[in-house]
C-alpha positions in Angstrom: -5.8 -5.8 -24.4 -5.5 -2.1 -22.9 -5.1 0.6 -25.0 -4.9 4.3 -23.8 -6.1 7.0 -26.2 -5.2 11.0 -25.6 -5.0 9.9 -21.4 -4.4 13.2 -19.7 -4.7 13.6 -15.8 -4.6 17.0 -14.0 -4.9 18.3 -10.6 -4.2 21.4 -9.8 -1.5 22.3 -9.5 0.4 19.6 -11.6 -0.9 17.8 -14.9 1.5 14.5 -14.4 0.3 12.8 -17.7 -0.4 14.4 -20.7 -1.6 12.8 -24.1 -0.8 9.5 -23.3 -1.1 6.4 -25.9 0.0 3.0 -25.7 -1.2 -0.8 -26.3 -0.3 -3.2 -23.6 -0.9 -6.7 -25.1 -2.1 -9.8 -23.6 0.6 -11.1 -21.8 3.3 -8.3 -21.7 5.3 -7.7 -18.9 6.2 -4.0 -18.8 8.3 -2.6 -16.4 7.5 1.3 -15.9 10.4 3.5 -15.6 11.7 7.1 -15.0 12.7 9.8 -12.6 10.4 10.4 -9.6 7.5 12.6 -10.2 6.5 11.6 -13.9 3.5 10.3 -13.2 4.8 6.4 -13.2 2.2 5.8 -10.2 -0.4 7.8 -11.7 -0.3 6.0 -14.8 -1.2 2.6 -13.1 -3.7 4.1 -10.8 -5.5 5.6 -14.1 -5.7 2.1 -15.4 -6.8 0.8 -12.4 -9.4 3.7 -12.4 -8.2 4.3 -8.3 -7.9 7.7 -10.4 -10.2 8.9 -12.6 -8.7 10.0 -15.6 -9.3 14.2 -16.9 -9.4 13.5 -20.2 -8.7 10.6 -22.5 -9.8 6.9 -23.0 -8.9 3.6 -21.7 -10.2 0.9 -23.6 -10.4 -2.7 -21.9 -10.8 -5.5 -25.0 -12.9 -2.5 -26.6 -14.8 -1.6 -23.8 -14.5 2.3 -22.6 -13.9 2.2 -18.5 -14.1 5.7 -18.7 -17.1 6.3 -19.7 -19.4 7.5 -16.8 -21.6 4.9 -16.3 -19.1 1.9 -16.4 -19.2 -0.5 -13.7 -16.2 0.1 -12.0 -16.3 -3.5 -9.8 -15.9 -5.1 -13.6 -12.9 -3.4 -13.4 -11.7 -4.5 -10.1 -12.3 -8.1 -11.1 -9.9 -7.7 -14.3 -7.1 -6.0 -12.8 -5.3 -6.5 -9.7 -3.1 -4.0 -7.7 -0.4 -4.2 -5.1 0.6 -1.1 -4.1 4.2 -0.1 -2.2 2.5 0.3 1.4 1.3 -3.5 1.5 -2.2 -2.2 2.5 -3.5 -4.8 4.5 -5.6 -4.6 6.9 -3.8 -4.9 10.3 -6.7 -6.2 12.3 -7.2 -8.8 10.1 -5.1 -12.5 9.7 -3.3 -13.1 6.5 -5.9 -15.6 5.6 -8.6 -12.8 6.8 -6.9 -10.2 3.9 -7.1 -12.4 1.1 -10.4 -13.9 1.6 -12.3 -10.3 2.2 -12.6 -9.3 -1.3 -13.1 -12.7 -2.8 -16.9 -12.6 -0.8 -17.8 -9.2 -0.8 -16.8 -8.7 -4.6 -17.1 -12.1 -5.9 -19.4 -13.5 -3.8 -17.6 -16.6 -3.3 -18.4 -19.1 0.2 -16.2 -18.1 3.0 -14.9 -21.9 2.6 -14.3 -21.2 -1.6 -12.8 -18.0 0.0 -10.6 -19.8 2.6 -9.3 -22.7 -0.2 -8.4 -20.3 -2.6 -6.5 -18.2 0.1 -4.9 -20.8 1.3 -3.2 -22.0 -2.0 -2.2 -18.4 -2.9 -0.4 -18.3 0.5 1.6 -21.6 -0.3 2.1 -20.2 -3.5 4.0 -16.6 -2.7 5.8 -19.2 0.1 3.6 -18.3 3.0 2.1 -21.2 3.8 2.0 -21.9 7.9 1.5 -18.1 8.1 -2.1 -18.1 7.8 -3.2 -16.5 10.9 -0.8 -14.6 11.6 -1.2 -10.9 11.6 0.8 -8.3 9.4 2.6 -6.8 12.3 3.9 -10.1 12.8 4.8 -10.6 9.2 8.3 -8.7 7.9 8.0 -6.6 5.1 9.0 -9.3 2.4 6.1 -11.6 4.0 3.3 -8.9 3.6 3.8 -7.5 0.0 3.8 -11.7 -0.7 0.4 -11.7 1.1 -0.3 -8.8 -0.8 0.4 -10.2 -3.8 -1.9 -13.4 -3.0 -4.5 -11.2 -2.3 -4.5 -9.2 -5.6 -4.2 -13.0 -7.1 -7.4 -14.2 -5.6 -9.6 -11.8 -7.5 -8.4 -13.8 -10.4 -7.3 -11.1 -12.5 -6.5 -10.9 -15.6 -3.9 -8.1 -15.7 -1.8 -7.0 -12.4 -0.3 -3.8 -11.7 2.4 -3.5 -9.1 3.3 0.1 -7.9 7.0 0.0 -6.3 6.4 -3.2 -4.9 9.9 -3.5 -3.4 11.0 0.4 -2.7 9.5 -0.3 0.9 11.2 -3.2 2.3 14.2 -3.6 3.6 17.2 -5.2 0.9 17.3 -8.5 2.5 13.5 -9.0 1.8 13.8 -7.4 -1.8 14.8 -11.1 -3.2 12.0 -13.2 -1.7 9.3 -10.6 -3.4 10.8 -10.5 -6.3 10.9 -14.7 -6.7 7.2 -14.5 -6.5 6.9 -11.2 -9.5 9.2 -13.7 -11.6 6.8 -16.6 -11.4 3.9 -14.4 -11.9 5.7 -13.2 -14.9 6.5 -17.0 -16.3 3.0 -17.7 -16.0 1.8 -15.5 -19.2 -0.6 -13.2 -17.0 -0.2 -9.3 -18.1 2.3 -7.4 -15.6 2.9 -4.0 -15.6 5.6 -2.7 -13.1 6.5 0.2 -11.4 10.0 0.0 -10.3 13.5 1.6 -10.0 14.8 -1.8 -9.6 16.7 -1.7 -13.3 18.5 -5.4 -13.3 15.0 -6.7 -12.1 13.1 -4.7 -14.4 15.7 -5.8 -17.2 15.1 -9.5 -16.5 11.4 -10.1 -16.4 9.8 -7.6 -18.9 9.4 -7.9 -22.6 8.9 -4.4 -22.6 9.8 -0.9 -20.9 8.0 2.4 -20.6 10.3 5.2 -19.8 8.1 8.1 -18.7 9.3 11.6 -18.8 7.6 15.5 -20.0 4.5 13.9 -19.1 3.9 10.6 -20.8 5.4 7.7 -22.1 8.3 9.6 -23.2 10.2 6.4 -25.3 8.3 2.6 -25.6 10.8 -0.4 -26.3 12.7 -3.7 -25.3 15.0 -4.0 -22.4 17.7 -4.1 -24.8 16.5 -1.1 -26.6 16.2 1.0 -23.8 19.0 -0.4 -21.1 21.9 -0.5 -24.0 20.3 1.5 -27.2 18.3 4.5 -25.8 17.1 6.3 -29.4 16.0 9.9 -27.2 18.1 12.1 -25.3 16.6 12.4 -22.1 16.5 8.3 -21.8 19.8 8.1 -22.2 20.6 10.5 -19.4 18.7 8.5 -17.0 20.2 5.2 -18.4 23.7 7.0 -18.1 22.7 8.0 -14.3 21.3 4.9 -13.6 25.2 3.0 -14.3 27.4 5.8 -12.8 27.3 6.9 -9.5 29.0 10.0 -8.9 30.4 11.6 -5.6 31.8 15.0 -5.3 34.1 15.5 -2.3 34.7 19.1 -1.5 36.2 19.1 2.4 38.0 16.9 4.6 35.1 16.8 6.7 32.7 15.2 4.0 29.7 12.8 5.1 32.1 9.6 4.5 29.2 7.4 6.0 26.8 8.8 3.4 29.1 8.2 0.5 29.2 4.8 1.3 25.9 4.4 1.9 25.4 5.6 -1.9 27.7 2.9 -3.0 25.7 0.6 -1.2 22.5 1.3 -2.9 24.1 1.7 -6.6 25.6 -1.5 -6.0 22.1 -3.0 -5.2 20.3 -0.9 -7.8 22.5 -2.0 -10.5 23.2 -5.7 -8.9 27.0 -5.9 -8.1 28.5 -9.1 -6.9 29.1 -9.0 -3.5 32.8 -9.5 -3.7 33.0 -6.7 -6.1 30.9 -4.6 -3.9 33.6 -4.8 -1.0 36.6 -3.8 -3.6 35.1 -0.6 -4.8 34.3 0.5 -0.9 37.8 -0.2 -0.4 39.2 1.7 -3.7 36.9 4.5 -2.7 38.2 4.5 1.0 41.4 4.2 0.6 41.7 5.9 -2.8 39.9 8.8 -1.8 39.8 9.0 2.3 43.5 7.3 3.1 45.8 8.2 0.0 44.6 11.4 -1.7 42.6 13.8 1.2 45.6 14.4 3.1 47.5 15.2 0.2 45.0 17.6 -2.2 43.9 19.5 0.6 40.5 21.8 -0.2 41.0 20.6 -3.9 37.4 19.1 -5.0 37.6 15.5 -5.6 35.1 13.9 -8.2 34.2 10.1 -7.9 33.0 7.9 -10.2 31.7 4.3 -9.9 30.9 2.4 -12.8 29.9 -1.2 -13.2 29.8 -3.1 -16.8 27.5 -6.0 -15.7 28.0 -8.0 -19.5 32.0 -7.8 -18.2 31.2 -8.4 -14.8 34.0 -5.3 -14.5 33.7 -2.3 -12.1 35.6 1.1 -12.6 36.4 3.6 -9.8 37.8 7.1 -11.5 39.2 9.6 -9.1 39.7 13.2 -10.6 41.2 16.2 -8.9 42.5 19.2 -9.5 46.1 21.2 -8.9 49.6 20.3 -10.2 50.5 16.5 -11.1 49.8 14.2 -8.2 50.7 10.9 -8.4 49.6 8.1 -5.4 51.8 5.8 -6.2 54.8 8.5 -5.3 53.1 10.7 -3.0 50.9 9.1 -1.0 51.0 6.8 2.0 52.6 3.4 0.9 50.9 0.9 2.6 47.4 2.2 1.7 48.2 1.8 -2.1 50.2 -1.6 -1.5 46.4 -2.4 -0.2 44.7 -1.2 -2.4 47.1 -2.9 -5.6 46.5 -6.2 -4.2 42.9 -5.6 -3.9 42.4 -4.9 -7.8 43.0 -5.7 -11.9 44.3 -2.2 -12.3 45.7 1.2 -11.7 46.5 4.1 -13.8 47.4 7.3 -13.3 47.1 10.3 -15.7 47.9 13.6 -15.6 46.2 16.5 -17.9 47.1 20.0 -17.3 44.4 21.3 -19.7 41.1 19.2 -18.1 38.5 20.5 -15.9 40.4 17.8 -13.2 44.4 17.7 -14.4 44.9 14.2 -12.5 42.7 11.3 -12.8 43.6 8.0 -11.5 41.7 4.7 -12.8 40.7 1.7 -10.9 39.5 -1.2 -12.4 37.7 -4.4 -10.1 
């Protein structure tokens, strides 16, 4: 068991956590959650002691790692840590990495070393990859090696900072596959990621972190549906709605899809439905409405209900009642009503946006 007491750290010119307190449990599997810069990595790192807390206790089964005189490698040999960046070292065989610190911290044999090493790399699904080096490895395949090296110290908690936010989305899956079997097995995980549906369907329990500390502590269902504070829900209510505001003709129409892209990832859209709300968004928006509003500012909103399996695309735009269906170009909304459950159309003379038009995928 880990339990924080009155955890502050400063530097200075920014004090990222401030009178932190929480119990992690044998055996949880937190995921660690908020907007960037509230000190999710620093958290981790303090546990880890890779930063020495500024004030504060962290207690490991009753045993003060703070204290100055604590034997930080009895640290090292309880908790493991795989950090974004892979850090491996690059002149060094896969094998190489995860054998180093089993003989120079555990003093195992190099052949007890190479065993062990060998088993975790079969395990994460790198087996055959053994003497390869990381620059011949993709992304996906170092964090795995990674992850079998933090494994080999035997640890009995493992912390994982972003472990995904640097590959590239076709290798997300294959690291993720090996976080799910760590998390199966019953060994203490605590998370770092802004990978939501992943985050929801491993962990039996979220930190959200925000003004500083853990700012709300609770289930995935708690936090993903029920937020109980204000500033969770904001960022739960961010996290499901992406919004674009088109304000010229000449917008960045490769970067709006590009957000698309990632919300659909982020949030774990079928691919099918993926392809439907780029093509309710481009020919909404780019083929139907821009010639027709001219500078008019154009709001977007993409919203997908995974427990319906249902995504909505709202257009809203301002000026007198503007109907697609009747004004626009008619084979771009034939397209688009084939493409889809639903359209509406509704006109408000008093809203911020008098016309809105609903899609629903």
């Amino acid at each position: 068991m880990i339990e924080l007491i009155h955890m502050e750290k400063k530097y200075e010119n920014a004090t990222p956590l401030r009178d932190v307190n929480a119990v992690i449990n044998d055996g949880d599997v937190i995921s660690v959650i908020g907007p960037s810069g509230t000190g999710k990595s620093t958290l981790i790192r303090c546990i880890n002691m890779l930063e020495r807390p500024t004030n504060g206790k962290i207690l490991l089964d009753g045993e003060d790692i703070t204290a100055p005189k604590y034997d930080l490698t009895r640290v090292r040999r309880r908790m493991g840590m795989v950090f974004q960046r892979f850090n491996l070292f690059n002149h060094l065989t896969a094998i190489e990495n995860v054998m180093i610190a089993q003989m120079d911290i555990l003093n195992r044999s190099k052949q007890e070393a190479y065993d062990t090493g060998m088993a975790l790399l079969r395990r994460v699904g790198l087996g055959g990859t053994e003497f390869q080096y990381p620059d011949q490895l993709s992304g996906g395949q170092q964090q795995r090696v990674a992850i079998a090296r933090a494994l080999a110290m035997d640890p009995e908690v493992l912390l994982l900072d972003e472990p995904t936010s640097a590959l590239d989305p076709t290798m997300i899956g294959e690291v993720q596959a090996v976080i799910r079997d760590l998390a199966a097995s019953g060994k203490t995980l605590m998370i770092v990621t802004h990978e939501m549906n992943f985050a929801r369907a491993i962990c039996n329990r979220v930190f959200y972190m925000d003004q500083g500390g853990i700012y709300e502590d609770g289930t995935p269902d708690q936090i993903f549906d029920h937020p109980e504070k204000e500033l969770t829900l904001r960022f739960i209510r961010q996290l499901k709605v992406l919004e674009i505001v088109i304000d010229s003709r000449d917008y960045d129409f490769v970067a709006a899809g590009t957000e698309i892209d990632k919300y659909c990832i982020k949030n774990d859209v079928p691919l099918r439905t993926k392809y439907r709300i780029r093509l309710a968004f481009e020919e909404l928006v780019q083929q139907l409405l821009l010639p027709l509003v001219g500078r008019t500012r154009i709001c977007v909103a993409v919203e997908y209900a995974r427990s319906e399996e249902t995504a909505t695309v709202t257009v809203s735009y301002g000026g007198e009642s503007l109907n697609p269906e009747q004004n626009g170009d008619e084979f771009s909304y034939s397209v688009l009503k084939r493409a889809v459950r639903d359209i509406s159309y509704v006109y408000n003379p008093d809203g911020e946006y008098a016309n809105m038009v609903k899609v629903v995928i």
